[in-house]
C-alpha distance (Angstrom), angle and dihedral (degrees) to the residues before:
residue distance angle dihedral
X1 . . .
X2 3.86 . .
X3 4.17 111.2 .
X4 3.75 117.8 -128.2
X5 3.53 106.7 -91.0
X6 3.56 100.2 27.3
X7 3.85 126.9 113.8
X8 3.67 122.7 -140.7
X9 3.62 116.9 -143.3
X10 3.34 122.2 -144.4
X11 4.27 111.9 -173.0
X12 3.81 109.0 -145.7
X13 3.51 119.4 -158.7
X14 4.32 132.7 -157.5
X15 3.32 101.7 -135.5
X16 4.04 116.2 -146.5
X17 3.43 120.8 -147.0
X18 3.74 102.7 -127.2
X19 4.46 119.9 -159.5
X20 3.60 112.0 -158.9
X21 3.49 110.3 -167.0
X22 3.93 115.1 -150.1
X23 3.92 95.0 17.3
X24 3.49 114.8 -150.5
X25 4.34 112.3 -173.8
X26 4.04 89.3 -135.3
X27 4.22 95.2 48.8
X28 4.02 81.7 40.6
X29 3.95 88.9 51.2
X30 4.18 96.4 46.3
X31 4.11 86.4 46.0
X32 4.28 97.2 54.5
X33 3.98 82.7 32.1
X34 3.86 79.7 76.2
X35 3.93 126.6 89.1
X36 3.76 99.4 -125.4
X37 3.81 89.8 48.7
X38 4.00 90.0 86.1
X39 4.30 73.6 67.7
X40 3.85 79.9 59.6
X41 4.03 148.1 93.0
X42 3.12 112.5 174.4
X43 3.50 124.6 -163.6
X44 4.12 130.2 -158.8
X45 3.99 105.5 -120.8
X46 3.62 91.5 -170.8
X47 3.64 122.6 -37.8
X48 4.14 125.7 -100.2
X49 3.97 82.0 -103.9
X50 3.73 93.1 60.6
X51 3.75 93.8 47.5
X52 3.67 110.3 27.3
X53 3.75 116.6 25.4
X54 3.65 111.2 70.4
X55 3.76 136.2 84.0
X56 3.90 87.5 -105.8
X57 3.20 140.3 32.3
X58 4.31 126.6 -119.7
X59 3.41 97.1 -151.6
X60 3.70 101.1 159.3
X61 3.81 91.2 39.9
X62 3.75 86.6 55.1
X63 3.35 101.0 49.0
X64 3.72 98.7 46.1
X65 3.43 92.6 44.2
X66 3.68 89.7 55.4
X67 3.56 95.9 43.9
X68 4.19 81.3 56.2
X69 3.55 99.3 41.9
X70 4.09 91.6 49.0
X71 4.03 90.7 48.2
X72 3.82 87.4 45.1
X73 3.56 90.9 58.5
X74 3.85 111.3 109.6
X75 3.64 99.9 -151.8
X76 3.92 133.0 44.5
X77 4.08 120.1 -59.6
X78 3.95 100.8 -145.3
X79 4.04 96.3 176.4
X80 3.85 145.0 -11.4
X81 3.55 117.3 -148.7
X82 3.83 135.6 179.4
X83 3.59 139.4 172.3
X84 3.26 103.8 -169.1
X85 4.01 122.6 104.4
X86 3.74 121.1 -128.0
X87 2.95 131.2 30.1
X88 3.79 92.2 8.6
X89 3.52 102.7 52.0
X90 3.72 83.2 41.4
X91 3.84 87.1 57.3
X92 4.00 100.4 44.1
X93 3.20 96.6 90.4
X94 3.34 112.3 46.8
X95 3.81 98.4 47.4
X96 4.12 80.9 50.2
X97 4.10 89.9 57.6
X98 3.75 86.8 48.9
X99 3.50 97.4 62.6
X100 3.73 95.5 23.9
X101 3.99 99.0 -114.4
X102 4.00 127.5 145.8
X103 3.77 119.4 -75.1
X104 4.03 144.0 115.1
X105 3.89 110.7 -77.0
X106 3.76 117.7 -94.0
X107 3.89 92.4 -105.4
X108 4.07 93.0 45.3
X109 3.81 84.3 59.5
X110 3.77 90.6 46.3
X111 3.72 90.9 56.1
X112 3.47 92.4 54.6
X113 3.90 99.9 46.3
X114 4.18 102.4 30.0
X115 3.63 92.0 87.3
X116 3.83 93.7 -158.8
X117 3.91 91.4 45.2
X118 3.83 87.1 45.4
X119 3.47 89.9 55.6
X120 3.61 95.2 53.1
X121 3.57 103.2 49.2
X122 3.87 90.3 52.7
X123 3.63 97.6 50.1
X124 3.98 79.2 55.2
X125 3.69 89.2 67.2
X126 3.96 118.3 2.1
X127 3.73 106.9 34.7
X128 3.33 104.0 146.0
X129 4.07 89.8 71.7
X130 3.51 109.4 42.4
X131 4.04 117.7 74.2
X132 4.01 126.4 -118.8
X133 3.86 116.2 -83.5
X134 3.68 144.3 166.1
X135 3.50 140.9 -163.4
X136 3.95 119.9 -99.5
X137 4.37 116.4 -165.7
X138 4.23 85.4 -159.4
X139 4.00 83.7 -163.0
X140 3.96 87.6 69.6
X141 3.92 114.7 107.0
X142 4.06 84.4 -148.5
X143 4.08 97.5 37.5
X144 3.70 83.1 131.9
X145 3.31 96.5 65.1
X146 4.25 89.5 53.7
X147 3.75 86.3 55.2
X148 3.92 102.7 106.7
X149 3.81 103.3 178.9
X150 3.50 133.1 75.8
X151 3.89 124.0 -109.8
X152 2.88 123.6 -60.2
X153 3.70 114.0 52.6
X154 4.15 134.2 114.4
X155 3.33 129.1 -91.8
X156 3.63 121.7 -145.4
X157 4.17 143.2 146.4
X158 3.30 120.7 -103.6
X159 3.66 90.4 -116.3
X160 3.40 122.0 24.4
X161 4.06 135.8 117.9
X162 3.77 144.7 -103.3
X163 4.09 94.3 -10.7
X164 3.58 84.9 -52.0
X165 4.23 110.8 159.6
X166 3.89 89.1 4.8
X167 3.59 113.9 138.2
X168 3.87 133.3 -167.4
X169 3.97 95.7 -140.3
X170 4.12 109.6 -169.2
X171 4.12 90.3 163.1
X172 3.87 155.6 -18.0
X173 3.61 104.9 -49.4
X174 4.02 90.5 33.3
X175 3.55 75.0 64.2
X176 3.32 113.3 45.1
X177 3.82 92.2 51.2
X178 3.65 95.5 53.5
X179 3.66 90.1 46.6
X180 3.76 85.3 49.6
X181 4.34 94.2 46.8
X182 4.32 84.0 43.5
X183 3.58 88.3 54.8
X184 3.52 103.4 42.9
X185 4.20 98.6 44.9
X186 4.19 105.2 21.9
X187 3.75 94.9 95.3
X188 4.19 86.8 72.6
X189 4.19 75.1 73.7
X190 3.51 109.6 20.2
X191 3.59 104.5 53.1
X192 4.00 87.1 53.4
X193 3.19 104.6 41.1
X194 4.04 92.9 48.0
X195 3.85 86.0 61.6
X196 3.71 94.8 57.1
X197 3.40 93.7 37.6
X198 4.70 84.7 63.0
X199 3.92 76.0 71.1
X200 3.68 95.4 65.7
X201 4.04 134.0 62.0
X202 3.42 105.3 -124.1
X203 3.77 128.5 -157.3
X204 3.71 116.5 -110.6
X205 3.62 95.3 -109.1
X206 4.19 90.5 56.0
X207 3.77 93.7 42.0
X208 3.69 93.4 86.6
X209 3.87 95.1 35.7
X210 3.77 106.6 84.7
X211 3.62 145.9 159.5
X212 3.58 87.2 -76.1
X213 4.11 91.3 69.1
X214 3.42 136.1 70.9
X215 4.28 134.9 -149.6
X216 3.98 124.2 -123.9
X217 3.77 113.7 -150.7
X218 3.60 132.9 -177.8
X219 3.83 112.9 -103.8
X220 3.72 111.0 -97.2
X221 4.25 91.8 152.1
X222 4.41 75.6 130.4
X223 3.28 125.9 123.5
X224 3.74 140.5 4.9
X225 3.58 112.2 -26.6
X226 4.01 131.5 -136.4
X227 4.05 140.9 -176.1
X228 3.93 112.1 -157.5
X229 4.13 111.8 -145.6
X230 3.73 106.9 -146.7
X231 4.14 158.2 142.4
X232 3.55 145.4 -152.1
X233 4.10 117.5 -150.3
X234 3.15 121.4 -178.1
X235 3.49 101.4 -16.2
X236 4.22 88.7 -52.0
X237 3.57 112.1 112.2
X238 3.79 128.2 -139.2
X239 4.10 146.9 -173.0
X240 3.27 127.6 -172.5
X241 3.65 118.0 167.1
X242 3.64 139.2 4.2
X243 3.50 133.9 -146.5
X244 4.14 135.2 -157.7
X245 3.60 114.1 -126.4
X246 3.74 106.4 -152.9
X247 3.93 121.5 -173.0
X248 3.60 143.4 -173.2
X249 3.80 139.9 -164.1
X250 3.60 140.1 85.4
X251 3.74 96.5 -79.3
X252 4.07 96.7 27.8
X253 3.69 98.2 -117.1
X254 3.80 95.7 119.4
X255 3.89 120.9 81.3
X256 3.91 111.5 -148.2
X257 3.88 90.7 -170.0
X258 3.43 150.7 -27.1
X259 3.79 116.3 -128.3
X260 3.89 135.4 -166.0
X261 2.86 143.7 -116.2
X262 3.91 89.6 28.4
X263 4.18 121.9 -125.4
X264 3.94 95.8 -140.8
X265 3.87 107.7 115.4
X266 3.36 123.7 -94.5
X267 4.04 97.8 -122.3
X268 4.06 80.5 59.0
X269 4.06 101.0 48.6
X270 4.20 83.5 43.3
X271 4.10 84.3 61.0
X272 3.90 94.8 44.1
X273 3.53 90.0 44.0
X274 3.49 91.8 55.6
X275 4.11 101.5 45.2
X276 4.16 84.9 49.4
X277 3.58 79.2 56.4
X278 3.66 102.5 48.1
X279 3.99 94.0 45.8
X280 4.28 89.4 43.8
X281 3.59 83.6 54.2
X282 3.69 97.3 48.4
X283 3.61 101.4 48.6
X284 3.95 89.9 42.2
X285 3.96 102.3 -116.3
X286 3.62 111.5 173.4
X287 3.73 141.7 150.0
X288 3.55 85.4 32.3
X289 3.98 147.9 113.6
X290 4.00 119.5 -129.8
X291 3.49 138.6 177.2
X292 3.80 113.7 -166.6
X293 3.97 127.6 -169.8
X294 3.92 129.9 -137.4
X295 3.82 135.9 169.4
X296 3.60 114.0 -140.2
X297 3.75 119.0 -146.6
X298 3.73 108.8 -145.2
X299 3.77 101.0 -174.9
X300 4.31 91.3 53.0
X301 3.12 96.3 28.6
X302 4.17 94.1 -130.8
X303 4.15 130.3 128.2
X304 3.37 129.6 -136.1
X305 3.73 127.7 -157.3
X306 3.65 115.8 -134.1
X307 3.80 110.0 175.1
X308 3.46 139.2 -31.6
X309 3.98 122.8 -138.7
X310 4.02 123.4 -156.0
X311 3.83 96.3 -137.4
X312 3.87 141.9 39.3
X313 3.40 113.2 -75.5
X314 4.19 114.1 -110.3
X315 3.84 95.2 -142.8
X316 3.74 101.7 57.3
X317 4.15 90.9 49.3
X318 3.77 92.6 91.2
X319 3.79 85.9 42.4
X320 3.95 92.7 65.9
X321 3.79 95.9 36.4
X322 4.06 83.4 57.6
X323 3.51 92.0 51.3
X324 4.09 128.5 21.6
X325 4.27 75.7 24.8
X326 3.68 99.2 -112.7
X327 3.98 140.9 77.3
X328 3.86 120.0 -111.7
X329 3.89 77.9 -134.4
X330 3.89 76.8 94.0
X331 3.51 97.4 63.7
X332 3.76 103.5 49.2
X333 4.02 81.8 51.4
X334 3.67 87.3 57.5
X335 3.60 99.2 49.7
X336 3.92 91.8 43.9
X337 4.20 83.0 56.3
X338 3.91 89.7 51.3
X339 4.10 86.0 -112.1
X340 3.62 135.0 150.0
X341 4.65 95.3 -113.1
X342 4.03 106.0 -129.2
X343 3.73 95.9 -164.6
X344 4.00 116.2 170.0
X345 3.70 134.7 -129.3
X346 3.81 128.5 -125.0
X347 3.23 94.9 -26.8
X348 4.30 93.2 130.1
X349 3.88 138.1 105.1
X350 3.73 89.7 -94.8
X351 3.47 147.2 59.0
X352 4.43 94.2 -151.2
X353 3.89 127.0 14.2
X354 3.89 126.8 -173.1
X355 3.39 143.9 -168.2
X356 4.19 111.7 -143.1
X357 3.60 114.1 -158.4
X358 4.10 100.6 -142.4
X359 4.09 100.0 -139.3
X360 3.58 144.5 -177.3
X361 4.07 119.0 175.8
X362 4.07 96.9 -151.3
X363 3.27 136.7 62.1
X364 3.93 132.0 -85.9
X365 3.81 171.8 -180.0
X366 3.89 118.0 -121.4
X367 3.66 101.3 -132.4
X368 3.80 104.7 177.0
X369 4.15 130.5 -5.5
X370 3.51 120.9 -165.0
X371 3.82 114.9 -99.9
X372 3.78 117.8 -120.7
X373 4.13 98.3 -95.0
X374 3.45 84.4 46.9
X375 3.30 102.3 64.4
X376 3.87 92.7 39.3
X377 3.57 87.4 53.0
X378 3.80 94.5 60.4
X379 3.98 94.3 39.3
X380 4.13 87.2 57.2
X381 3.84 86.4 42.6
X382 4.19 97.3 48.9
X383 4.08 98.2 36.6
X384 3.81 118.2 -135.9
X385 3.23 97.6 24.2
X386 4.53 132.9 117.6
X387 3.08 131.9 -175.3
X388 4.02 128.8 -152.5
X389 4.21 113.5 177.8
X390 3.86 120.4 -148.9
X391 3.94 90.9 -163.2
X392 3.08 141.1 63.5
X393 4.03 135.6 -159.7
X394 4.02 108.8 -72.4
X395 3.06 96.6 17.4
X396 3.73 123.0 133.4
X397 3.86 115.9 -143.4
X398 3.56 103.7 -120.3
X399 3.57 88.5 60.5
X400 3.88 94.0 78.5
X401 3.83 111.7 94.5
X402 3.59 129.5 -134.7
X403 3.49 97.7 31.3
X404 3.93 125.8 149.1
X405 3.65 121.6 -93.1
X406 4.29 90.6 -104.5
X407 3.99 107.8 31.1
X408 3.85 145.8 37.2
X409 4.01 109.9 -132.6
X410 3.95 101.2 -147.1
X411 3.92 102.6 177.5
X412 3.50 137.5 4.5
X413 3.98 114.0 -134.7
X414 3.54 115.8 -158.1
X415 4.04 117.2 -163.7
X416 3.72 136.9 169.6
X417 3.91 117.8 -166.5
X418 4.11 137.6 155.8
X419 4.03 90.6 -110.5
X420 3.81 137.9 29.3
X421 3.61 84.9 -119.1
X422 3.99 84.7 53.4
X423 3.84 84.8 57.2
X424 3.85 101.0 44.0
X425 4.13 96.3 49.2
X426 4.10 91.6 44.4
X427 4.00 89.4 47.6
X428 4.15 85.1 48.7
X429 3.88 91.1 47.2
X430 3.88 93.8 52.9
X431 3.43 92.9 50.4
X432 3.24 92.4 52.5
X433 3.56 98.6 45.7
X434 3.46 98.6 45.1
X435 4.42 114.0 90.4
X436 3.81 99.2 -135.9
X437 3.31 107.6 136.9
X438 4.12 126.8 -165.9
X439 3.87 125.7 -160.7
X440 3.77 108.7 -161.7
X441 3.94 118.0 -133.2
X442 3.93 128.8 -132.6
């Protein structure tokens, strides 16, 4: 019953149609998890399966079916977001021009993920913290001979995904097989990313460095490492968390987690927070999310940039919902709507989150996975903890795609506690309470 006098309020809300492209159901969950997602409709624009999963990669089919779908649509498309790396990041921004939506140009993006062209542009303008490098056409019958730094340095292509076809090289027959694995698998990336890249207009000195070639960099895997969460709107240019990137492994190519908030100093994050922003600035990123990775070298003091990536990263979303109480998922919706992000600060159920990458470094047989009730049976049992699996029973390890060139991630463990300690004896007690089950192979 309303009392005489009184005015009933009745909140209306525009709702934005919202394309998501790569849909994953536990991204999808953390995004309407949020408060402004009753503003929100989101829409699948192709799922992670479609995009991510299969021993190639249908670029062209994706993006013209995109393009299609997105036309199609009978209402209005008010953003497209992703937060997946290559090819959707790729992709972002060029379905954003073509319906004139928010985002980073095309050749912004480029500059971040071209490795070679990357490279370039920040010697232009922060030299002193990136390493030497040079460009390596693996195809080449002399490519050693183009190889201008001394052993030993990493080997990577200039496009490529989650450490995938990078290669610790320390001498000739390091070499050679790398050169031989680059040669035999890089087309999964090349062949892709050289039909985005038709979109662009390239410089003369990237014009002849395609998918097909790969970047040699002096090792600077030293040192404490850290991932910088941030945004530029509008031209104004924002951080708001970092996160420590620690790894594991003979040659350091493996990350074991990620943890927030991070433990570098603050004078130190200040300094990489202001050379992301002097290289953003320089290549003119705006209107767009980042995340951008350094290694900190505690006993000299100096930083070193190691890449920079056009979009939030996935992995640390539960990190910031754990802690400041909401996922950064918020503020690459933001950006997509053309709004100012309004993201808080500790404001969460814990004081340090991680995410544990669940490893083994040889290949084999997948014995047992946990069933479903299982697994929510132990996440109710050790609090603030999930649990995603990248296996499934039969399979054999070396089946999983997009792995690094020395391990085979098989879950992801996600934990929130009130100490690092917290977070290392919850991330031992799932793995020990989970049933998965691994028989090694000859």
């Amino acid at each position: 019953m309303v009392m005489k006098g009184s005015i009933t309020k009745i909140e209306e809300y525009t709702v934005n149609n919202i394309f998501v492209f790569g849909a994953d159901e536990f991204n999808l969950s953390l995004m309407r998890s949020l408060e402004s997602a009753r503003e929100y409709c989101f829409h699948e624009l192709y799922q992670y399966c479609e995009v991510k999963t299969g021993k190639e990669i249908p670029v062209k089919t994706l993006y013209e079916g995109a393009v299609a779908q997105l036309k199609n649509y009978p209402s209005s498309v008010d953003a497209i977001v992703g937060y997946w790396d290559f090819p959707v990041s790729t992709m972002l921004p060029l379905l954003c021009q073509s319906f004139g939506l928010p985002s980073p140009s095309f050749e912004a993006v480029l500059k971040c993920e071209h490795k070679y062209w990357s490279r370039l542009e920040q010697r232009r303008v922060i030299p002193e913290y990136i390493p030497d490098f040079c460009a390596v056409d693996p195809f080449k019958d002399d490519y050693q001979l183009h190889i201008t730094l001394d052993y030993p340095f990493w080997l990577k292509p200039v496009k490529a995904a989650l450490s995938q076809l990078g290669f610790m090289v320390r001498n000739d027959s390091e070499l050679e097989m790398a050169i031989s694995q680059i040669r035999e698998k890089i087309y999964c990336f090349a062949e892709p990313f050289n039909y985005l890249m038709q979109f662009a207009e390239l410089p003369d000195d990237i014009v002849a460095i395609d998918g097909n070639h790969c970047i040699a960099e002096e090792i600077i895997s030293h040192g404490q490492q850290c991932t910088l969460e941030g945004y530029v709107f509008n031209g104004t240019f924002c951080v708001y968390g970092a996160v420590d990137s620690i790894r594991e492994g003979e040659h350091g190519s493996s990350f074991s987690r990620y943890q927030y908030p991070s433990s570098i100093p603050q004078p130190v994050q200040d300094k990489m927070v202001a050379v992301t922003e002097r290289f953003l600035n320089y290549i003119d990123f705006d209107n767009g999310p980042f995340n951008i990775e350094y290694y900190w070298d505690k006993k000299s003091g100096h930083i070193w940039l190691l890449e920079i990536n056009p979009r939030i990263s996935k992995s640390h979303s539960p990190l910031f919902r754990n802690v400041d109480g909401m996922s950064h998922h918020q503020v690459m919706l933001a950006l997509a709507l053309g709004e100012q992000p309004i993201f808080p600060h500790r404001q969460g159920l814990y004081r340090y989150a991680a995410k544990f990458m669940w490893r083994t470094h040889t290949d084999a047989l997948v014995n047992r996975v946990p069933t479903e009730q299982e697994m929510q049976a132990v996440m109710q049992r050790i609090t603030g903890t999930e649990v995603q699996l990248n296996v499934c029973e039969g399979m054999r390890l070396s089946d999983l795609n997009y792995q690094d060139s020395y391990s085979y991630e098989i879950a992801s463990v996600f934990v929130g506690g009130d100490s690092e300690q917290e977070l290392l004896q919850k991330y031992c007690d799932v793995q020990q309470a989970l049933p998965l089950t691994l028989v090694a192979l000859s």
